[in-house]
C-alpha positions as CSV (number, residue, x, y, z in Angstrom):
1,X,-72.4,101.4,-69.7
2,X,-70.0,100.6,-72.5
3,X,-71.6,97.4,-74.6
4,X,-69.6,95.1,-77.1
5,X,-71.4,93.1,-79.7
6,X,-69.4,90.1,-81.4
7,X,-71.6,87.9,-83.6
8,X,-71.2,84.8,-85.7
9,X,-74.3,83.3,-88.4
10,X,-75.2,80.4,-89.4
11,X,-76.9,81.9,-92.3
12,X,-76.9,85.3,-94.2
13,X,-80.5,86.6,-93.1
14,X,-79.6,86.3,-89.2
15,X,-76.9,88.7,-89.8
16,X,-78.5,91.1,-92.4
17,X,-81.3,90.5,-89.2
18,X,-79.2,91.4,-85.8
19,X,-77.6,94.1,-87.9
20,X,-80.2,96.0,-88.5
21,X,-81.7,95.4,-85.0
22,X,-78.3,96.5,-83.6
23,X,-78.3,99.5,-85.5
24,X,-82.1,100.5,-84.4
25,X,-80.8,100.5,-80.8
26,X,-78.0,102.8,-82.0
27,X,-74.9,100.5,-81.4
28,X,-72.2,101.5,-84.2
29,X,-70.1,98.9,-86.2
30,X,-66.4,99.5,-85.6
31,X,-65.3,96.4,-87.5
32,X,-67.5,93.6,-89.6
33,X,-69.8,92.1,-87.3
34,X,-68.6,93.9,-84.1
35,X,-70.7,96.7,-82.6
36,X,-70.5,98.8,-79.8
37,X,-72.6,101.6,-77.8
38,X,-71.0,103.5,-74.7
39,X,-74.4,105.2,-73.5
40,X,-76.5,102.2,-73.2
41,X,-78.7,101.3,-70.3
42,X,-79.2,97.7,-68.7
43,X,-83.1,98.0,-69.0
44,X,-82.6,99.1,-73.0
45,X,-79.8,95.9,-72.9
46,X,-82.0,93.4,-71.9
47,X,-85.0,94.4,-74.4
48,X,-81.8,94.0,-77.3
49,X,-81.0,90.8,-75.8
50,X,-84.7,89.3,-75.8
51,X,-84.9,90.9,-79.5
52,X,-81.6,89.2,-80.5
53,X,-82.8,85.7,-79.1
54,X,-86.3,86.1,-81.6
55,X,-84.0,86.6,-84.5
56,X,-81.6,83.6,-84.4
57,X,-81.3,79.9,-83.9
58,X,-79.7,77.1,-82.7
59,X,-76.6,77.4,-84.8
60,X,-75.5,81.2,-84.2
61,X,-73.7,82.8,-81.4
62,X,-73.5,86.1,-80.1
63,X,-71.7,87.7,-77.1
64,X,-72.3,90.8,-75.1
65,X,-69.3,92.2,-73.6
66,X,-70.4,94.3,-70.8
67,X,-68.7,97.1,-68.1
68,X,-69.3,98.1,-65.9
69,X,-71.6,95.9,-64.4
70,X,-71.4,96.1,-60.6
71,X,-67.2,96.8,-61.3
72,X,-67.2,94.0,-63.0
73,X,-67.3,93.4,-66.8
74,X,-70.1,90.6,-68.0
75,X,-69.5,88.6,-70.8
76,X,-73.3,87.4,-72.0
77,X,-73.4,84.2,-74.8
78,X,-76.0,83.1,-76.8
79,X,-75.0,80.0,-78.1
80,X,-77.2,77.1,-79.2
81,X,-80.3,79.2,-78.3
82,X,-79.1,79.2,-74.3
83,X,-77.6,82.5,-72.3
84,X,-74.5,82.2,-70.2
85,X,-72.9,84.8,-68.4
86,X,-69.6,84.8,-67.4
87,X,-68.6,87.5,-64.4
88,X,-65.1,89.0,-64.3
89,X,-63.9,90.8,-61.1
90,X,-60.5,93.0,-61.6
């Protein structure tokens, strides 16, 4: 599945943080702060995502772009500590 990171910190240690963790699951940075991977599986996604939630706080976001996810693409938020996910059909 093709996997999108976008992230935005409220301090410089969360970042320097999820990068590293993002690059120990072998996701690539194509731009600052933006990873992706397009061999990742859903049970090695959500291990990233429970990893990602232990690393930050109330006052930094993160979304997972997902697809395909059941042919449809899954955007995942973490903002203010809660999950969201958003389903888009084609």
């Amino acid at each position: 599945m093709f996997v999108m990171i976008v992230g935005e910190y409220s301090q410089d240690d969360h970042k320097t943080a999820v990068r590293e963790l993002l690059k120990q699951y072998g996701l690539k940075e194509v731009i600052s702060d933006v990873f992706e991977s397009v061999s990742m599986k859903e049970n090695t996604l959500a291990r990233l995502k429970r990893d990602v939630d232990r690393v930050t706080d109330y006052y930094d976001t993160i979304r997972f772009y997902q697809y395909p996810l059941d042919d449809t693409l899954a955007v995942t938020s973490l903002t203010k500590k809660k999950w969201r996910r958003i389903l888009v059909k084609a």
